[in-house]
MIKEVEX-649212 format. One line per 5 residues: their letters; for each residue x, y, z of C-alpha. Coordinates in steps of 0.001 Angstrom, whole numbers. Layout:
BEGIN
a	X/Y/Z  ...
//
This chain:
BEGIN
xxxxx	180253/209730/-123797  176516/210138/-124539  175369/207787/-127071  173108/210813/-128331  175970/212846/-128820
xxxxx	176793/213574/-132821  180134/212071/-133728  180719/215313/-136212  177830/217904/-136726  176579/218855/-139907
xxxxx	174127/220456/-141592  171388/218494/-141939  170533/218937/-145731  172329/216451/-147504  170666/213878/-145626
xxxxx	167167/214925/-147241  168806/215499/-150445  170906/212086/-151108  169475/208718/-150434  169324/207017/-148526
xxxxx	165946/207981/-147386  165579/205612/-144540  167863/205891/-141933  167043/204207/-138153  168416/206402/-134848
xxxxx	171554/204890/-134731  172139/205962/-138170  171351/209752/-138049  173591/209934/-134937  176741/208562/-136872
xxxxx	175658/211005/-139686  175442/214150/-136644  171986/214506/-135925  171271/214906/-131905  167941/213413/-130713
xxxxx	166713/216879/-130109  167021/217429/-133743  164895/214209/-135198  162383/215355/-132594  162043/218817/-134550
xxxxx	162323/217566/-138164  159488/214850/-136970  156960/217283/-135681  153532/217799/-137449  154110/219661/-140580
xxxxx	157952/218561/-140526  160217/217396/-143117  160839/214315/-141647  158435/211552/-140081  158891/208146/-137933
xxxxx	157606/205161/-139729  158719/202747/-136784  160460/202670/-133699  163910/203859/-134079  163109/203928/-137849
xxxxx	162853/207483/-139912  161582/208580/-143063  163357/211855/-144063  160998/213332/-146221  156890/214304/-145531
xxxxx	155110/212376/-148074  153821/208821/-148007  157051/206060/-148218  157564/204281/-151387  156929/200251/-151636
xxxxx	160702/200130/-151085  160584/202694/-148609  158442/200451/-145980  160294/197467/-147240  163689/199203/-146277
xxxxx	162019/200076/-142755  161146/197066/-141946  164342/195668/-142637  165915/197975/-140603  163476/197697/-138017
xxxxx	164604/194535/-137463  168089/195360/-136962  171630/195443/-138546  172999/192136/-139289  169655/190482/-137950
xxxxx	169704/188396/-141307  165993/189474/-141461  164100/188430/-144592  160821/189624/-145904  158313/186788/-146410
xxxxx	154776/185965/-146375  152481/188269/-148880  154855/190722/-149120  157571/188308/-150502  155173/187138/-152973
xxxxx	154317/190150/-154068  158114/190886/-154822  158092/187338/-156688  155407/189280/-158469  151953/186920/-158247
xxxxx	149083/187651/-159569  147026/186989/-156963  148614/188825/-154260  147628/192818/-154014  150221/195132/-155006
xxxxx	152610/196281/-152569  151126/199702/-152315  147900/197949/-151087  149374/195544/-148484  148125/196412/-144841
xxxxx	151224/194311/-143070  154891/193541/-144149  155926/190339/-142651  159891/190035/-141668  161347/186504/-140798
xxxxx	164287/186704/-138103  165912/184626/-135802  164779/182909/-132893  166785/184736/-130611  165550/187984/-131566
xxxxx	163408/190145/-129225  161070/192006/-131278  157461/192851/-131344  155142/193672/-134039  155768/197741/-134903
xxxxx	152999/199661/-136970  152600/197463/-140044  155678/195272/-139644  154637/191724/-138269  157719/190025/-136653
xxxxx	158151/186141/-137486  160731/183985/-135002  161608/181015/-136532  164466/178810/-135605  166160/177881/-138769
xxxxx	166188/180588/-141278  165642/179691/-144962  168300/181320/-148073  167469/184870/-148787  166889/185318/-152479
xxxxx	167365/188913/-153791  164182/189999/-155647  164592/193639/-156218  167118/194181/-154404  165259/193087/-151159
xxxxx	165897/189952/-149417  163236/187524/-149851  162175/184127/-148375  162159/181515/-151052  158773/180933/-152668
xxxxx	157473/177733/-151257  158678/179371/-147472  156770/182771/-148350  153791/180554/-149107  153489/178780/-146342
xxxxx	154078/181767/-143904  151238/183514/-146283  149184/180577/-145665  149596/180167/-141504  147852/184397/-141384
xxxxx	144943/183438/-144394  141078/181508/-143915  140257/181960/-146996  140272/178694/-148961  139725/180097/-152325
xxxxx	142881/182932/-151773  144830/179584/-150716  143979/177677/-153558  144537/180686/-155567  147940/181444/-154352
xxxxx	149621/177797/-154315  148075/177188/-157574  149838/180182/-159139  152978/179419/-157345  152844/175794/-159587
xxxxx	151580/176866/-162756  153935/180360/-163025  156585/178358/-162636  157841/179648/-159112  158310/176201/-157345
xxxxx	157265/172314/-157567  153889/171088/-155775  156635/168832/-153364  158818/172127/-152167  155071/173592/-151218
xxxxx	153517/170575/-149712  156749/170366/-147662  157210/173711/-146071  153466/173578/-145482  154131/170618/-143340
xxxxx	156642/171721/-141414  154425/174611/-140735  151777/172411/-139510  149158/173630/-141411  148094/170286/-143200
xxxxx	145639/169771/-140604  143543/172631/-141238  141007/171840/-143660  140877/175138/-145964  144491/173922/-146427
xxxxx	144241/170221/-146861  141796/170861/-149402  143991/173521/-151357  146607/171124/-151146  144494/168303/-153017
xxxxx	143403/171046/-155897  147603/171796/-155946  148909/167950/-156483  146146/167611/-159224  146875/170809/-161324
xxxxx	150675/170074/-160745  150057/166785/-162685  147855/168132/-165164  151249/171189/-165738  153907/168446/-165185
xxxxx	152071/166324/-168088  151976/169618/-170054  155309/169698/-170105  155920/165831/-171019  153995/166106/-174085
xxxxx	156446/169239/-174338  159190/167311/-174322  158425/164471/-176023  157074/167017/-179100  159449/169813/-179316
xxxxx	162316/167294/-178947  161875/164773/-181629  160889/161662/-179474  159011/159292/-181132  155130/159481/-180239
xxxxx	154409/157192/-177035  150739/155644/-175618  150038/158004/-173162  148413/157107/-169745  148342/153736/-169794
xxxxx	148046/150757/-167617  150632/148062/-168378  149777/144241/-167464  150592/140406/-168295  147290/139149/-170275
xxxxx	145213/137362/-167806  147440/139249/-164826  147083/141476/-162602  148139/145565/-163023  151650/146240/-162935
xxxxx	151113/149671/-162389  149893/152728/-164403  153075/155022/-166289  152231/158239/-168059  154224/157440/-171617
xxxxx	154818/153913/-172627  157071/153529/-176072  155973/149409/-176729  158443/148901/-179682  161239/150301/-177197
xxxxx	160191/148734/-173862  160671/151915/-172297  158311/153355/-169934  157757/156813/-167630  156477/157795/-165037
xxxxx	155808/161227/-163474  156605/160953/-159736  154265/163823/-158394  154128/163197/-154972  155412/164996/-152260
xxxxx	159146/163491/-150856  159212/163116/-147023  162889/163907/-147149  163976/165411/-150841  163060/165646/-154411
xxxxx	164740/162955/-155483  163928/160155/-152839  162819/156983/-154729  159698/155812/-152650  159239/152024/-152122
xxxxx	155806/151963/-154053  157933/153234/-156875  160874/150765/-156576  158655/147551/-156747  157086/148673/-159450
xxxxx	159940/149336/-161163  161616/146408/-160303  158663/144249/-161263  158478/145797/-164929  162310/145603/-165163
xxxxx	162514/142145/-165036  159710/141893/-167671  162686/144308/-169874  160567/147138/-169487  163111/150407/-169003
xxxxx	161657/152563/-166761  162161/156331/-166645  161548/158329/-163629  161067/162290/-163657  159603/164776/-161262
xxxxx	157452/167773/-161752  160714/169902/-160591  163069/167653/-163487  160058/168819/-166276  159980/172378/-165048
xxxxx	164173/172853/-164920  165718/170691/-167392  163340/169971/-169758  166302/169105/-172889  167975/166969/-169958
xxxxx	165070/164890/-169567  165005/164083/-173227  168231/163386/-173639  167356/160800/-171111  164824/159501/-172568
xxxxx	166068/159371/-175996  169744/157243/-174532  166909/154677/-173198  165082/154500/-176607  168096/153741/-178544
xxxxx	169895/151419/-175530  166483/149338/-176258  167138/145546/-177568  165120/144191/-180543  164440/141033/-178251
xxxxx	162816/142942/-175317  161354/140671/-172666  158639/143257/-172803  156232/141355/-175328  154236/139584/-173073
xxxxx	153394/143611/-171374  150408/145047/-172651  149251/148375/-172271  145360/149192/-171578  143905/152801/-170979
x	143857/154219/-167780
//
């Protein structure tokens, strides 16, 4: 049987009338439309037009944002588990500093490795070999922030637009400075310079929000009123290391781990467990929280922090620690 022959003709109407309005060759053949008959509707002056290859639009006027989003999905194929990422995803995360939709030149799609597809009009094909966790953001499938990023990122020279975007993707909220830092690495784009210095502006404001939301915490929760930013020391010693809250009638300290994991989140570095082990046996209680911790469970945190206030003993070890400004 021809594979252009229509399955059961029909008029052709209802398929300008009812949505949806995207429909790829395959498509309009299972719905009765012969090759012959796209080829009319797409003349100049027709009803219908071709956005991409194998990929219709069935009405004349310019596509909607999720009109070209649909096509490029589609363009990609059925069941490719394509995903829409780079500026485009961002856009649908709704940033600031990306240009609307309407105004984006290219819409870049994430598939498989195994896929065979070129670039098409203003779809830019991206082959990658392990595909990230679609997240629905209006009703598209979308690469997670910090992955949208960094594809964003690998197509941009623009150091200022860099800083610009992975700033916003910190302080809105979107993602932690780690998840960023991260997916830009295994991108390989920490050795470009535009991007190592975006990166340094990103771990600083990420502090500056994570400490935000400390004082947050520690505020808006009741906690008693800590030194903040201190260095902690024996007299006459040396540094035992710098914490961001110190409570000195508690023997409690914390620290804001900032830096980016090599493996996850949650990964206690070395540097970190000396120094905790060194204050510990001095009875200093030391709390540990991340950027991502502060920015998703803020009450958790405190709850934390307030069971290691009142576990405290009157007869701390912790009076021969002082605490100088840092």
């Amino acid at each position: 049987m021809n594979p252009n022959t229509p399955l059961t003709p029909r008029p052709l109407d209802h398929l300008s009338r009812n949505r949806p309005r995207i429909m790829t060759a395959r498509q309009l053949r299972e719905h009765g439309v012969t090759k012959g008959a796209v080829t009319d509707r797409c003349r100049p002056g027709g009803p219908w037009q071709q956005l991409l290859p194998q990929v219709y639009l069935l009405h004349s006027g310019p596509p909607t944002s999720e009109e070209r989003l649909t096509a490029a999905l589609l363009y990609a194929g059925p069941g490719a588990n394509a995903v829409i990422t780079g500026l485009a995803a961002l856009a649908l995360h709704r940033f600031s500093s990306v240009p609307p939709l309407p105004r984006l030149a290219r819409i870049e799609v994430l598939v498989p490795q195994q896929r065979r597809l070129r670039d098409a009009g203003e779809v830019a094909i991206r082959r990658t070999q392990v595909m990230p966790r679609p997240e629905q953001v209006s009703g598209m499938p979308c690469a997670p922030v910090p992955r949208a990023l960094a594809d964003a990122v690998a197509e941009l020279d623009d150091p200022d637009v860099v800083r610009r975007l992975l700033a916003e993707a910190v302080a809105g909220g979107h993602c932690g400075a780690a998840a960023i830092v991260r997916e830009l690495r295994q991108a390989q784009l920490l050795s470009l310079p535009h991007v190592v210095k975006a990166v340094g502006t990103l771990l600083a404001e990420g502090r500056a929000v994570a400490e935000g939301r400390l004082y947050q915490m520690v505020r808006g929760h009741g906690l008693p009123e800590p030194l903040w930013n201190v260095d902690l020391r024996v007299p006459g010693g040396p540094s035992l290391g710098g914490v961001d809250a110190f409570w000195p009638e508690y023997s409690v300290a914390l620290e804001i781990d900032a830096r980016a994991p090599r493996q996850d989140q949650d990964v206690l570095w070395p540097e970190y467990v000396r120094r905790r082990e060194s204050l510990e046996r001095l009875g200093v209680t030391v709390v540990r929280v991340t950027p991502r911790m502060l920015r998703e469970s803020l009450e958790q945190q405190a709850t934390v922090v307030r069971t290691a206030l009142m576990a405290s003993s009157d007869d701390a070890l912790a009076v021969c620690v002082v605490a100088v400004p840092r």
